[in-house]
Residue, then its C-alpha position, 0 to 999 in steps of 0.5 A: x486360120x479358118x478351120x471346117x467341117x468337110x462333114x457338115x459346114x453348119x458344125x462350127x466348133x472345134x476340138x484342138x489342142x493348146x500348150x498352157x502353164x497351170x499351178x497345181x497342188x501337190x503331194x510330198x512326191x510331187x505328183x498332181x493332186x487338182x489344178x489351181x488354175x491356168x496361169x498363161x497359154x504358151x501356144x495355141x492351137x495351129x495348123x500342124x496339130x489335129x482338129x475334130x469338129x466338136x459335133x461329129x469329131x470328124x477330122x477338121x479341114x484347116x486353112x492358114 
Protein backbone atom coordinates (compact mmCIF):
# COMPACT_ATOMS: atom_id res chain seq x y z
CA UNK A 1 0.00 0.00 0.00
CA UNK A 2 1.78 3.29 -0.98
CA UNK A 3 -0.39 6.43 0.11
CA UNK A 4 0.57 10.23 -1.45
CA UNK A 5 -0.10 13.55 -1.63
CA UNK A 6 -1.83 14.59 -5.36
CA UNK A 7 -1.22 18.24 -3.59
CA UNK A 8 2.69 18.13 -2.93
CA UNK A 9 4.45 14.58 -2.98
CA UNK A 10 7.45 15.94 -0.55
CA UNK A 11 4.22 15.58 2.38
CA UNK A 12 5.08 12.23 3.62
CA UNK A 13 2.51 11.84 6.57
CA UNK A 14 -0.71 10.66 6.68
CA UNK A 15 -4.19 10.92 8.72
CA UNK A 16 -5.97 7.50 8.82
CA UNK A 17 -7.84 5.47 10.76
CA UNK A 18 -7.23 1.92 12.58
CA UNK A 19 -9.71 -0.03 14.77
CA UNK A 20 -7.68 -0.68 18.04
CA UNK A 21 -8.88 -2.55 21.79
CA UNK A 22 -7.95 -0.27 24.90
CA UNK A 23 -8.55 -0.91 28.54
CA UNK A 24 -10.49 2.04 30.11
CA UNK A 25 -11.37 3.28 33.77
CA UNK A 26 -14.70 3.79 34.29
CA UNK A 27 -17.71 4.99 36.18
CA UNK A 28 -20.42 2.85 38.21
CA UNK A 29 -22.59 3.30 34.78
CA UNK A 30 -19.74 2.22 32.55
CA UNK A 31 -19.27 5.41 30.70
CA UNK A 32 -15.34 5.99 29.61
CA UNK A 33 -13.52 8.10 32.36
CA UNK A 34 -9.53 8.04 30.65
CA UNK A 35 -7.83 5.12 28.79
CA UNK A 36 -5.37 2.93 30.44
CA UNK A 37 -3.64 2.05 27.26
CA UNK A 38 -4.19 0.32 24.08
CA UNK A 39 -4.13 -3.24 24.33
CA UNK A 40 -4.11 -4.91 20.63
CA UNK A 41 -4.73 -3.31 16.97
CA UNK A 42 -7.55 -5.13 15.34
CA UNK A 43 -7.34 -3.69 11.95
CA UNK A 44 -5.11 -1.19 10.53
CA UNK A 45 -5.51 1.36 8.03
CA UNK A 46 -6.64 0.21 4.36
CA UNK A 47 -7.42 1.37 1.18
CA UNK A 48 -11.19 1.55 1.72
CA UNK A 49 -11.25 4.04 4.44
CA UNK A 50 -10.01 7.84 3.84
CA UNK A 51 -6.47 9.15 4.15
CA UNK A 52 -5.37 13.17 4.63
CA UNK A 53 -2.16 14.06 4.40
CA UNK A 54 -1.14 15.39 7.70
CA UNK A 55 0.17 18.70 6.31
CA UNK A 56 -2.31 20.15 4.00
CA UNK A 57 -5.16 17.48 4.82
CA UNK A 58 -5.66 17.18 1.43
CA UNK A 59 -7.71 13.80 0.49
CA UNK A 60 -4.78 11.27 -0.05
CA UNK A 61 -4.15 9.00 -3.24
CA UNK A 62 -3.69 5.63 -2.21
CA UNK A 63 -2.54 2.58 -4.22
CA UNK A 64 -2.54 -1.37 -3.16
Amino acid sequence: MKARCPRNTSHQQFIAIANVTQKWVVDEDGKFQKEIKILEVVHGPDTHNVWNCAICDTKAIVSV
